[in-house]
N, C-alpha and C positions, 0 to 999 in steps of 0.2 A: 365551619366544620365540614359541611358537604360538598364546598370547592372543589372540585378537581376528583372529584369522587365517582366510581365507576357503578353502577346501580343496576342492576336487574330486576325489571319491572315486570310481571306476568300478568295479564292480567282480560279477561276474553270477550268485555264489552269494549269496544272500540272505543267508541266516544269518549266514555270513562279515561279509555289507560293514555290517549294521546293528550287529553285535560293533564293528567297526575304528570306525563312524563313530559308536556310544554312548560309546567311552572318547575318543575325540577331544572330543566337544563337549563331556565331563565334564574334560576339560583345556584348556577354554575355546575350542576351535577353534569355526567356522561349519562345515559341514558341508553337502557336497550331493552327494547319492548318484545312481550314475546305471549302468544295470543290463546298456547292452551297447556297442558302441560309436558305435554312431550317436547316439543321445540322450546319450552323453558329449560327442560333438561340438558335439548341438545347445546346450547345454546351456554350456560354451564361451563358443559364439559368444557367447550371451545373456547371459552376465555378468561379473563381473571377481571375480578369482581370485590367491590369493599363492602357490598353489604344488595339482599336481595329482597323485594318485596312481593310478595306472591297474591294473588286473590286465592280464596279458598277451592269456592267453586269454579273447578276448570272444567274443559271438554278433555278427555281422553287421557290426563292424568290429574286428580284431582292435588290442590296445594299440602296435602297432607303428606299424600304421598311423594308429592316431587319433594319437597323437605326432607324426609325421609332417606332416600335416594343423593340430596346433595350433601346432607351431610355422613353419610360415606365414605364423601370423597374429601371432601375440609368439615375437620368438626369446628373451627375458630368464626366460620363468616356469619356476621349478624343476620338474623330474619325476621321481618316483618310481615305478618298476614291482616291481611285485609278481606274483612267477612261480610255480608249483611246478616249473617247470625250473630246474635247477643247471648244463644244459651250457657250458659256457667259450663255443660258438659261438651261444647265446642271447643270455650277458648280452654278446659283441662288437654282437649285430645291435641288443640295447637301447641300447649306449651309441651305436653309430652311429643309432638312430634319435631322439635326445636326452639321455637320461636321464642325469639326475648322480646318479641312485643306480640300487641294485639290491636289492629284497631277497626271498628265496627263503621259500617256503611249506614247513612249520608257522613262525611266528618268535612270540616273543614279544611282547605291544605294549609293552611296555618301551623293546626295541629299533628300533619302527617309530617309536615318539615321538622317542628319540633320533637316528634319524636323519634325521625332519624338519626337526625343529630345529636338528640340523649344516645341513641344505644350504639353511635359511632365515639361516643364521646366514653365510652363504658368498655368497649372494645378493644382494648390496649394491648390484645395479646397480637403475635405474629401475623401473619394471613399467611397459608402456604400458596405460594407463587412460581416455584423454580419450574414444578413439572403437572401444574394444574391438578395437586391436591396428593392425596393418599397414593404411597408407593409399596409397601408392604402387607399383603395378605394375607390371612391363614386362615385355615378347614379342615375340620378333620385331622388327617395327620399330612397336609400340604402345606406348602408357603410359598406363595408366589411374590418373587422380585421385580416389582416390572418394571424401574428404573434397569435392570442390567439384565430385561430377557430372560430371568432362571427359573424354572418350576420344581421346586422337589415334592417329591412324593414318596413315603418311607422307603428316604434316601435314596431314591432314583432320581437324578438329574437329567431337565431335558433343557436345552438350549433352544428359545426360542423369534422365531421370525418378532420384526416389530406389529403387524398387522396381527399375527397369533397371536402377540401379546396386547393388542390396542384391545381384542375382541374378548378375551380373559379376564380384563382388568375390567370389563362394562360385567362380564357374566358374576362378578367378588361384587362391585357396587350392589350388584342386583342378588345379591345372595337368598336364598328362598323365598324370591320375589321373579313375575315374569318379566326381562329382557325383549321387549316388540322387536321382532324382525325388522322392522325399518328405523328406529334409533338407532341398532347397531350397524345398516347398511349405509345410514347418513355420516354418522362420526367414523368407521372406520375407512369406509370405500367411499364416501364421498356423494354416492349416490341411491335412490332405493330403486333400482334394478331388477328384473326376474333373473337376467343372466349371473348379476350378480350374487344376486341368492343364491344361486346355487351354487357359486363359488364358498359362497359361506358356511352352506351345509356340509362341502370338505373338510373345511378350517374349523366346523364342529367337530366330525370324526377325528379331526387330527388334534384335539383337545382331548377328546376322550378316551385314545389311546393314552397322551401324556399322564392322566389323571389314572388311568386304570392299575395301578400300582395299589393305590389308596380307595381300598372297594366303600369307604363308608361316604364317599361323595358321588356323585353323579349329575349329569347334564342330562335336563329330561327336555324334550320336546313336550311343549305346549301346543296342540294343534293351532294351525288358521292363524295363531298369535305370535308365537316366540320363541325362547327357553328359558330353563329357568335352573339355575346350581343349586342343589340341594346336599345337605349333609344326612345321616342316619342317625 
């Protein structure tokens, strides 16, 4: 079952994650490691995936949230969290924040393999794969297209750049949640830049007029950190 299977592994002790993700690929999986949680997201975004295993405890986003955040953008892809917490009110907050599984630290990889294998084996529905997840949005009284660029806002149509719309569609993912300035400098621009920053602060303005239609949403600056879309 895991043949040929593409795996996102997060996970931010070293030693640990290249252990889980050597006998993975030695049972045929694809492997892609990734060390906290923002780079688990960027990471994500960038490519397509049959199934994710997250540590809970990340640096800089923890697994609850990065779940939170990927499914977003695919509700369909299985998740697996790996804890050294056992409390009853951890693995409630894991399965509400996705997870169809749970599995507690020390474990065997025996049993890690087995149980990706159940929840790929359980998994039977589609994976969204054409344009790496969720293409329609809405807020307030907005809907954003980002398959074909179109934002409305009661009933004002703006046509928009692909990079305007790369950067809208992370701000909908992150809907009343903060958006880090350097996620979106990575996955839209490729780099995290000053110079480029401040291109992005344009590409903010130039969101906020499209938006300005529809007063019951707004893009708030988050100091030092980010933005963040909110609705009223």
């Amino acid at each position: 079952m895991i043949e040929g299977k593409s795996i996102l592994l997060v996970e931010d002790d070293a030693s640990l994650g290249f252990v889980i993700k050597d006998n993975l690929v030695d049972a045929g999986a694809k492997v892609t490691l990734a060390k906290d949680g923002l780079s688990g997201f960027e990471v994500f975004y960038e490519g397509k995936f049959d199934i994710c295993i997250l540590d809970v405890m990340l640096p800089k986003k923890d697994g609850f949230t990065l779940a939170n955040d990927i499914r977003k953008m695919n509700l369909d892809i299985p998740i697996l969290f790996l804890t050294a917490k056992s409390m009853i009110a951890d693995k409630v907050e894991g399965f509400g924040a996705g997870a169809d599984d749970y599995l507690t630290k020390p474990f065997a990889f025996e049993e890690l393999l087995a149980r990706v294998n159940a929840i790929l084996r359980r998994s039977n529905r589609k994976l969204i794969d054409e344009v790496k997840g969720k293409e329609i949005f809405e807020l307030g009284n907005s809907k954003f297209d980002y398959r074909n660029l179109k934002l409305t806002t009661n009933g004002s149509v703006s046509e928009l750049t692909k990079k305007e719309a790369e950067l809208l569609r992370l701000l909908f993912i992150h809907q009343n949640s903060v958006l880090e300035r350097e996620v979106a400098l990575k996955l839209v621009w490729g780099e995290n830049d000053y110079f480029l920053g401040r291109s992005m602060d344009v590409f903010i303005s130039r969101l906020r007029k499209y938006l300005s239609p529809d007063t019951s949403i707004k893009i708030e600056n988050v100091h030092g950190i980010g933005f963040r879309l909110t609705d009223s």
